[in-house]
C-alpha positions as CSV (number, residue, x, y, z in Angstrom):
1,X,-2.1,-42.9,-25.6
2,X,-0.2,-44.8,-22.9
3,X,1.5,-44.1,-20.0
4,X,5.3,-41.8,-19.6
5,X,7.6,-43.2,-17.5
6,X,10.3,-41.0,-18.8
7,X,9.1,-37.6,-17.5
8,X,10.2,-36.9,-13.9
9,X,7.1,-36.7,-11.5
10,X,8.6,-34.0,-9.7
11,X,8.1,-31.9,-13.0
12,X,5.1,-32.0,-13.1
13,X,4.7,-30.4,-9.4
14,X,6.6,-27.1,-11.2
15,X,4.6,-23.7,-11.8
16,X,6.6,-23.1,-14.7
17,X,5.9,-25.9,-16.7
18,X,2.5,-26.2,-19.5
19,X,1.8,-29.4,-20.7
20,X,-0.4,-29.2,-24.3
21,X,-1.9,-32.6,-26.0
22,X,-1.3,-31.0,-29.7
23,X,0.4,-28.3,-31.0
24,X,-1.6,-25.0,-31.4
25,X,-0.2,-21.5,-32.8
26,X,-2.3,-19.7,-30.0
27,X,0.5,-21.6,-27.6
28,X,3.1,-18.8,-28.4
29,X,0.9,-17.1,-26.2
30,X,2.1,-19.1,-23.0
31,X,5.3,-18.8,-24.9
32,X,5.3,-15.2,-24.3
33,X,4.1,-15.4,-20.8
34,X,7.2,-17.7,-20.0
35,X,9.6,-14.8,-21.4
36,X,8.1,-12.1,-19.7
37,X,8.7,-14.3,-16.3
38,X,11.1,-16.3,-15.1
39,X,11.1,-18.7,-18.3
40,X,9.4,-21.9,-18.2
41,X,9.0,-25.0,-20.3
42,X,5.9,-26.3,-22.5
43,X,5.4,-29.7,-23.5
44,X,3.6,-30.9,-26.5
45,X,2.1,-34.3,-27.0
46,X,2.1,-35.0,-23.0
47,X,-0.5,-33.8,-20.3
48,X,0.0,-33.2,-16.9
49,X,-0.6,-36.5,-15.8
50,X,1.8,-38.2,-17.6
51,X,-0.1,-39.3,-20.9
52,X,1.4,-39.0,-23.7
53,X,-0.5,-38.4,-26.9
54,X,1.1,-39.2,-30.6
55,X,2.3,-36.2,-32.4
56,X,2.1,-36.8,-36.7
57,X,5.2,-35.5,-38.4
58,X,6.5,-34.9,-34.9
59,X,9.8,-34.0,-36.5
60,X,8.3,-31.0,-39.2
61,X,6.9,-29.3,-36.2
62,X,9.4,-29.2,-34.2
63,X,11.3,-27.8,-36.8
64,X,8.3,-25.4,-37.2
65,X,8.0,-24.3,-34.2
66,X,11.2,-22.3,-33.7
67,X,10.5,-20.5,-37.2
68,X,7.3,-19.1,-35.5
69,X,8.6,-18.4,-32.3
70,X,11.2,-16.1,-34.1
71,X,8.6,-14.6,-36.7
72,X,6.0,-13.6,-34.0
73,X,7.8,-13.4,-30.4
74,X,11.6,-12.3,-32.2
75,X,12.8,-15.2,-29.3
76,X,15.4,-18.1,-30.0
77,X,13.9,-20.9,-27.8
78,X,15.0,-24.8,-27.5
79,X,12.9,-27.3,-29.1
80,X,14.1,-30.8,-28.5
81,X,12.1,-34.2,-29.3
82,X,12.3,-36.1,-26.1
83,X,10.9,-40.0,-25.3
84,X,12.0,-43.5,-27.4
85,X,9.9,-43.7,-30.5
86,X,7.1,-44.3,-31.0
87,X,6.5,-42.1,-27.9
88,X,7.8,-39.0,-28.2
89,X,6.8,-35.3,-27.6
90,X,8.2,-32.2,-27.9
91,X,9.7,-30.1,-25.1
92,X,10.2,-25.9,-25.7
93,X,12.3,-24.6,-23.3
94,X,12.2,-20.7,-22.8
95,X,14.6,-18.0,-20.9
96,X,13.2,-15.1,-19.3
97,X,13.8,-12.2,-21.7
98,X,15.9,-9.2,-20.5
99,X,13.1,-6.9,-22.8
100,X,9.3,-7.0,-22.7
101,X,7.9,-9.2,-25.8
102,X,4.3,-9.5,-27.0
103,X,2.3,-11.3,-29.0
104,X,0.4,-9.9,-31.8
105,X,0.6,-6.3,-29.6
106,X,-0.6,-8.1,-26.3
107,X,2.0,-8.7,-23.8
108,X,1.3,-12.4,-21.5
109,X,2.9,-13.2,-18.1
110,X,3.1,-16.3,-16.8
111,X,1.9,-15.5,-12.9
112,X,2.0,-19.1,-10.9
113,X,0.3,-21.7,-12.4
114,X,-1.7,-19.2,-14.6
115,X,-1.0,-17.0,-18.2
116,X,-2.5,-13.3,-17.9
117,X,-2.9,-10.7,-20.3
118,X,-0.9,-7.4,-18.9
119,X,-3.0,-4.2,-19.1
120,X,-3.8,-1.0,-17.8
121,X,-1.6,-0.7,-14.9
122,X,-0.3,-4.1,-14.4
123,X,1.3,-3.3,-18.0
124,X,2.5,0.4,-17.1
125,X,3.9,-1.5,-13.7
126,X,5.7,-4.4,-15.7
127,X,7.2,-2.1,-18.4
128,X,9.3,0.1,-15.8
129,X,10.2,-2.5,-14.0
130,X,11.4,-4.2,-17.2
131,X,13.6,-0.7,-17.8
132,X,14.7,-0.7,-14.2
133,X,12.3,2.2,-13.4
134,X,9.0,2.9,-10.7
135,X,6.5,5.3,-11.8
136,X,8.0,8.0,-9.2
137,X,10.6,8.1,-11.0
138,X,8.8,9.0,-14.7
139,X,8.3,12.9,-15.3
140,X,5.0,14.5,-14.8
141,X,3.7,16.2,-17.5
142,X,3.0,19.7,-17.1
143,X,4.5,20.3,-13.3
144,X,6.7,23.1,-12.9
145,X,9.0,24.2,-10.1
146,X,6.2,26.5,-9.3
147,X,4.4,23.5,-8.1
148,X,6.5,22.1,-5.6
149,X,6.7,24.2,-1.7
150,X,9.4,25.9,-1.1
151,X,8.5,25.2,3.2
152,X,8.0,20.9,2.4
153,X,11.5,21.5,0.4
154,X,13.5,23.2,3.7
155,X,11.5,20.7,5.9
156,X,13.2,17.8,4.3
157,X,16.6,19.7,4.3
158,X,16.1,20.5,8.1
159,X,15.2,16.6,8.9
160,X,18.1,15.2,6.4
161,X,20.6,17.5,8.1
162,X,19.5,17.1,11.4
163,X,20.2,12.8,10.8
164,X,23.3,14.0,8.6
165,X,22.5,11.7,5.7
166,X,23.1,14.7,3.0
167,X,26.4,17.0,3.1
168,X,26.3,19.9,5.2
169,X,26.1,22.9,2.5
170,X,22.8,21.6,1.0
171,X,21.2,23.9,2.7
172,X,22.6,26.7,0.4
173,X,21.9,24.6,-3.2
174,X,19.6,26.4,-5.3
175,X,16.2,24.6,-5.1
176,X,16.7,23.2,-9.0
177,X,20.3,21.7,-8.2
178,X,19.1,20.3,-4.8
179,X,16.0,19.0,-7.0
180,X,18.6,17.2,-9.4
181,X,21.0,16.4,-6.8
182,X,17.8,14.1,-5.6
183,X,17.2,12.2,-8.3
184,X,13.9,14.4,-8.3
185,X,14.2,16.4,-11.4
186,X,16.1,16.3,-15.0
187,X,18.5,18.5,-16.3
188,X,16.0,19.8,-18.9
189,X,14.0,20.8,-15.8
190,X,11.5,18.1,-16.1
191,X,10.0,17.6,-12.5
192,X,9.2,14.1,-11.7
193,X,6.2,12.7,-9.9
194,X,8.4,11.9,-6.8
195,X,8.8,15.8,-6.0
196,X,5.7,16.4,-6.9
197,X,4.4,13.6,-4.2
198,X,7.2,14.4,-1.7
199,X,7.0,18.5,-2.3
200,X,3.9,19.6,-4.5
201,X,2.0,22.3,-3.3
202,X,-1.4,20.7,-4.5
203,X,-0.3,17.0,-5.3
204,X,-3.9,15.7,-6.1
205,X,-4.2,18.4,-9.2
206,X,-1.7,15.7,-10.9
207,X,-1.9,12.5,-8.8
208,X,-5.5,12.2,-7.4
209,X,-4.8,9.2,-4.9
210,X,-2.6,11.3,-2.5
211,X,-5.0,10.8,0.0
212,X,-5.2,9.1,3.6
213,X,-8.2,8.7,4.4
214,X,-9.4,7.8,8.4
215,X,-13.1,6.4,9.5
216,X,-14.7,5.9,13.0
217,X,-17.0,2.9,13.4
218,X,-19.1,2.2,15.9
219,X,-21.1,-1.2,15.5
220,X,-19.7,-2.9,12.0
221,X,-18.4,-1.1,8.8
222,X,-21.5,0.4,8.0
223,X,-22.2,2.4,10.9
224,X,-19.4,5.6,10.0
225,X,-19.5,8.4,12.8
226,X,-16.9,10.5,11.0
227,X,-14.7,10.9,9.1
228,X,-10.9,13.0,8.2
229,X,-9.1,13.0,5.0
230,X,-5.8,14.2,4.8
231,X,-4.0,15.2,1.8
232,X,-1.2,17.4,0.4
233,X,2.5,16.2,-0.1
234,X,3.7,13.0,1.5
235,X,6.6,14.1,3.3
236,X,4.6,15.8,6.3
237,X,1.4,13.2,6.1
238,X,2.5,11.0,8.6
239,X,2.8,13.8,11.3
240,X,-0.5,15.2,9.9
241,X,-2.0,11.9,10.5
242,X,-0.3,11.0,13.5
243,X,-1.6,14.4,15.3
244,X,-5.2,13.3,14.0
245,X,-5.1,10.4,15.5
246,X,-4.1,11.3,18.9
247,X,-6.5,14.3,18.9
248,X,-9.3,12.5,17.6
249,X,-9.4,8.7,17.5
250,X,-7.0,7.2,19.9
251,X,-6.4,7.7,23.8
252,X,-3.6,8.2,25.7
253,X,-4.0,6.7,29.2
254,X,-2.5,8.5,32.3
255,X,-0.1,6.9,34.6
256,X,2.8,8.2,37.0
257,X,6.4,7.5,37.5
258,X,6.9,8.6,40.9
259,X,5.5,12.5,40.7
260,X,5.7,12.7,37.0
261,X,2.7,12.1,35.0
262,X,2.7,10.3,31.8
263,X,0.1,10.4,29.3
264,X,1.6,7.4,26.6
265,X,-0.8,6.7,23.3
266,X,-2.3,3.2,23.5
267,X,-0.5,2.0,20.8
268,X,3.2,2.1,20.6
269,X,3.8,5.8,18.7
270,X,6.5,4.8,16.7
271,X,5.5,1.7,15.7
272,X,2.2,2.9,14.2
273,X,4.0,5.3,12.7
274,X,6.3,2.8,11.0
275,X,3.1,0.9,9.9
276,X,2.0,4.8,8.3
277,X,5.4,5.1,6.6
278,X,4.9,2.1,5.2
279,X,1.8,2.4,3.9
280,X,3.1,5.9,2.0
281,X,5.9,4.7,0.8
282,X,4.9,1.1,-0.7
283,X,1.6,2.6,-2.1
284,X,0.4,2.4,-5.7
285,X,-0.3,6.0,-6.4
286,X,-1.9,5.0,-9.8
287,X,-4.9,3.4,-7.7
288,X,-6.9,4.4,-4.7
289,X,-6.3,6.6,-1.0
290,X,-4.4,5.1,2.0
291,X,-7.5,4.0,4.4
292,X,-7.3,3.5,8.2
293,X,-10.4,2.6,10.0
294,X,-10.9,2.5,13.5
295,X,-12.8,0.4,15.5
296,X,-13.7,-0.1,19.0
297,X,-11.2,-3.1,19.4
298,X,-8.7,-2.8,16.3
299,X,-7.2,-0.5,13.5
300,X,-7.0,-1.4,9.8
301,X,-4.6,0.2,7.8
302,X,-4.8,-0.6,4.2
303,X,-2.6,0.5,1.0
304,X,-3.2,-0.2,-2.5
305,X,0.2,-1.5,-4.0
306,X,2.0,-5.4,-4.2
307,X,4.4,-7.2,-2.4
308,X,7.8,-7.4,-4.8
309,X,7.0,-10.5,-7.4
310,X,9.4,-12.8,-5.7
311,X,8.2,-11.3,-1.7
312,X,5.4,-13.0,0.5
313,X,4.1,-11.5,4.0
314,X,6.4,-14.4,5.0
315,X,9.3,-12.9,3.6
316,X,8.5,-9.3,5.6
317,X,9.4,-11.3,8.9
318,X,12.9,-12.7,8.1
319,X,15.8,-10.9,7.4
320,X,15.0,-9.8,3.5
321,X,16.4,-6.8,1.7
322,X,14.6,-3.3,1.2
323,X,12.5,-3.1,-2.2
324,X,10.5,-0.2,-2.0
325,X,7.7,0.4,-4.1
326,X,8.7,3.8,-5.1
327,X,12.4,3.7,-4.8
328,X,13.3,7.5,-5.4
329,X,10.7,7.9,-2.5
330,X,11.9,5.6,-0.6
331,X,15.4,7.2,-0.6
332,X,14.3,10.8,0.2
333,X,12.1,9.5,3.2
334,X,15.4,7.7,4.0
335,X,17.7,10.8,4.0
336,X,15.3,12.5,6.0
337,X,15.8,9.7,8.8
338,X,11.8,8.7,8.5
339,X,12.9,4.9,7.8
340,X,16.1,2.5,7.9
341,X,17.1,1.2,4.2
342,X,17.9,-2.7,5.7
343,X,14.2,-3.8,5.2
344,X,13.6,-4.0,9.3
345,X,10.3,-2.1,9.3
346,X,7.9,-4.8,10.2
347,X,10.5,-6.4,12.8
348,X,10.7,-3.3,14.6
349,X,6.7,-3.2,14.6
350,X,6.2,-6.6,15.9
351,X,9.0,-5.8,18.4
352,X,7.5,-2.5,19.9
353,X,4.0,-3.8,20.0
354,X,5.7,-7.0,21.9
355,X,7.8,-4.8,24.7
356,X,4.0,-2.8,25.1
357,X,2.7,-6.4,25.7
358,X,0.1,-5.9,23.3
359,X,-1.2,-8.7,20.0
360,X,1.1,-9.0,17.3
361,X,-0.1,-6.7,14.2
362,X,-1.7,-9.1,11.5
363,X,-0.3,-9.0,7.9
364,X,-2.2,-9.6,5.2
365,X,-1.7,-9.4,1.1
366,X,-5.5,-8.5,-0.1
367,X,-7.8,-6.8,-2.3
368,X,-4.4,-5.6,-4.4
369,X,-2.4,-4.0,-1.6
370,X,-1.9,-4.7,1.9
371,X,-3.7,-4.7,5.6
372,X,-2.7,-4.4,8.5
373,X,-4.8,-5.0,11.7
374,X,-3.7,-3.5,14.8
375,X,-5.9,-4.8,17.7
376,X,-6.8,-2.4,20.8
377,X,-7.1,-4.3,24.4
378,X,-9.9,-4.8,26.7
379,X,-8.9,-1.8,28.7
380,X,-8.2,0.7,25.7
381,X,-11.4,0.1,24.4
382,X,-13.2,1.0,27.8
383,X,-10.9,3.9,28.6
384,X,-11.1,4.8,24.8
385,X,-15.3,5.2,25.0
386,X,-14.8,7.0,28.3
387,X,-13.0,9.4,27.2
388,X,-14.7,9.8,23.9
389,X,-18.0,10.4,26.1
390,X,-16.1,12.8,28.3
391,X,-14.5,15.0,25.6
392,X,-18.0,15.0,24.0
393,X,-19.9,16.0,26.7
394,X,-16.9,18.7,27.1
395,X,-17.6,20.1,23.4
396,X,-21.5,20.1,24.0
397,X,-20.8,22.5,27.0
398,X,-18.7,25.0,25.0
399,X,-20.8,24.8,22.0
400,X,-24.0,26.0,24.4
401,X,-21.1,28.2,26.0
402,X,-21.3,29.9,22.8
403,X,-24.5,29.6,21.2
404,X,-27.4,28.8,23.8
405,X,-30.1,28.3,20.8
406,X,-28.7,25.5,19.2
407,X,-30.8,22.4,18.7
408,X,-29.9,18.7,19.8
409,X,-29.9,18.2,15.5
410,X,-27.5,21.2,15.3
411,X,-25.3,19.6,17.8
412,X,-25.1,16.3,17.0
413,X,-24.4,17.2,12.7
414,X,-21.3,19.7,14.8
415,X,-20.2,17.0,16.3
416,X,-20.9,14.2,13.9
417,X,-22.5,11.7,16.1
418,X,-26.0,10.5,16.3
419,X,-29.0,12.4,17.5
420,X,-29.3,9.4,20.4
421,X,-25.9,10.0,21.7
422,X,-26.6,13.8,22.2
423,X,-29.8,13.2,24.0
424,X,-28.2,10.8,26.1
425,X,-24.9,12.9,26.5
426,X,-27.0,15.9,27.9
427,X,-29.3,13.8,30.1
428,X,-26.4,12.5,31.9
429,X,-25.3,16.8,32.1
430,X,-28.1,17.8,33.6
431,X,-27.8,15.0,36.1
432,X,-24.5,16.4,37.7
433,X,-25.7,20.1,37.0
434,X,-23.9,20.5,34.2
435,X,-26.7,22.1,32.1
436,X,-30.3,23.2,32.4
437,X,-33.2,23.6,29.7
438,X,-34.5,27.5,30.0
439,X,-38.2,27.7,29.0
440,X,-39.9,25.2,26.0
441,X,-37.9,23.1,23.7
442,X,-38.8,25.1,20.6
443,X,-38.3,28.1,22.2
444,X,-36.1,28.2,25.0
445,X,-32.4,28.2,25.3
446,X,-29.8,26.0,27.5
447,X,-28.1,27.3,30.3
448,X,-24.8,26.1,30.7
449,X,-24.1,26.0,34.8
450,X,-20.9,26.8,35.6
């Protein structure tokens, strides 16, 4: 064993290099994770600290080794003996291959500095890319025309025309031509899982994970008040989630402009619902629901689904073309003038929340998708539980209004808050003669005081 001097150091520093002390057949392996990457070189008879270690009949096996790359991976690689005898080792060099290969019916990828073993949907993911497919684009077996909404379909014709990124006859295409015309169904009539996503009736009886779901905590993430989930087809989510939101979880401060008043959402509108497109768009629909929880002082919005192989959260802040998760999605949310094809999503977020002078979002690549945190200020989360306490006590009143027996239990499971909260929410209304207890607590009634 003695020391390489031939090998350049910088080498060795390279993701896409394996170093082995011996030859092994269980190496075609790695082999096969190179070619499913971006290629990649394996050394035998060296490790990766510059060792060498002597190879016997060093020119048989690396006459071998081609013969078995061929037999088992159907791959023509580069086997060279490099070094000055008697130190020399064997360098294979592999090229990415342009189809998936496998080794003994396992496919390998070579992912940084590590070989993994595709399956389940990492497999189903790498194979369409590998045909220059996304899954929205596959049919969906057993979806019919009869499926998709007739109303979603003319609600995307109405937005598309309205931003005049389609012709201006669409409008009178029969629904399959319009459907074919999009990229959304085949000429057999096969409907893909894009219009059943974009236009389905009842999505989740084919595609369970067409869900967003929202949460309201209080004091950490196990302390959920309530709770919305909203579902049906991804073209009207975001305003179904949007009007949610501003009903329901989020405040919109008052403030004048001369006479007029103006009641603004404490978070820039259309930057959150940038963030919400996003998070449609770019998800994984083979995995889990679209999740936003909101806190007292932030917002974390989080979708199942990867950044592009060669993308980092870097990348998403510098100019970088569009590479949407779900391309035929992407496109149709596109001609409906929901989002810009020039990748400048996440620019025009930072930029929005920046003119509102409020924190920059927070991007993060986790848990096999990607968060967001949106951070509320000092002042939103004061007016935020003022208002939440005022609209509360306002919904104890009419519920009394309208059925004077009701208990403080009753109220608070109506109302999904804590029995605490309702006690001290009607304390504070019989304070300002709001409300008055008529008779025992088991048997009287409340009089609401008007």
């Amino acid at each position: 064993m003695v020391e390489s001097s031939s090998l350049n150091k910088r080498d060795l520093e390279k993701q896409n290099i394996e170093y082995k002390r011996e030859w092994k057949d269980e190496y075609l392996k790695w082999i096969c994770g190179f070619a499913n990457a971006h290629g990649g070189k394996l050394y035998i008879g060296l490790t990766n600290d510059g060792l060498l270690y002597s190879l016997p009949n060093i020119k048989k096996l690396s006459e071998d080794i081609p013969n078995k790359i061929v037999s088992y991976l159907g791959l023509v690689s580069e086997v060279n003996i490099l070094g000055i005898a008697p130190e020399n080792y064997i360098e294979i060099k592999v090229s990415p291959s342009d189809v998936p290969v496998y080794y003994k019916g396992i496919y390998h990828f070579r992912s940084g500095s590590t070989k993994q073993e595709l399956k389940g949907t990492a497999l189903t993911q790498y194979l369409l890319k590998k045909a220059g497919k996304s899954w929205d684009d596959l049919v969906c077996e057993g979806a019919t025309l009869d499926d998709l909404d007739p109303t979603a379909i003319q609600y995307f014709i109405h937005k598309a025309m309205q931003k005049k990124r389609v012709a201006d006859d669409i409008s009178k295409d029969p629904i399959p031509v319009l459907l074919e015309n999009l990229n959304l169904m085949k000429k057999d009539g096969s409907i893909k899982n894009a219009a059943l996503l974009l236009f389905g009736k009842k999505p989740m009886r084919f595609v369970p994970a067409v869900q967003f779901k929202i949460g309201r905590f209080i004091d950490g993430d196990d302390d959920l008040r309530f709770q919305d989930v909203i579902e049906g087809n991804i073209l009207e989510m975001a305003d179904k989630v949007m009007a949610i939101l501003e009903s329901k979880y989020l405040t919109s401060p008052i403030s004048y402009e001369g006479l007029q008043r103006i009641e603004k959402l404490e978070i820039p509108e259309e930057a959150l619902r940038e963030a919400i497109f996003n998070a449609i768009i770019h998800k994984d629909y083979t995995g889990t629901s679209i999740q936003l929880s909101v806190y007292n002082d932030k917002l974390i919005l989080w979708n199942e689904g990867k950044l592009p192989e060669d993308y980092t959260i870097e990348t998403l802040f510098s100019k970088h073309p569009s590479k949407p998760h779900n391309k035929t999605v992407a496109d149709i949310f596109f001609k409906a003038g929901f989002i810009e094809a020039w990748g400048r999503g996440i620019s025009r977020i930072i930029n929005d929340f920046r003119k509102a002078g409020l924190p920059d979002p927070v991007f993060e690549e986790t848990m096999g998708g990607i968060m967001v945190t949106i951070y509320r200020t000092n002042d939103t989360v004061t007016a935020n539980a003022t208002d939440n306490a005022t609209d509360r006590k306002t919904k104890i009143l009419k519920l009394l209004s309208n059925n004077s027996k009701l208990s403080v239990v009753q109220i608070a499971k109506k109302l999904e808050v804590s029995r605490i909260t309702i006690l001290r929410d009607i304390d504070t209304l019989k304070e300002h003669n709001k409300l008055q207890r008529m008779g025992s607590e088991k048997g009287g009634y409340w009089k609401v005081i008007e």
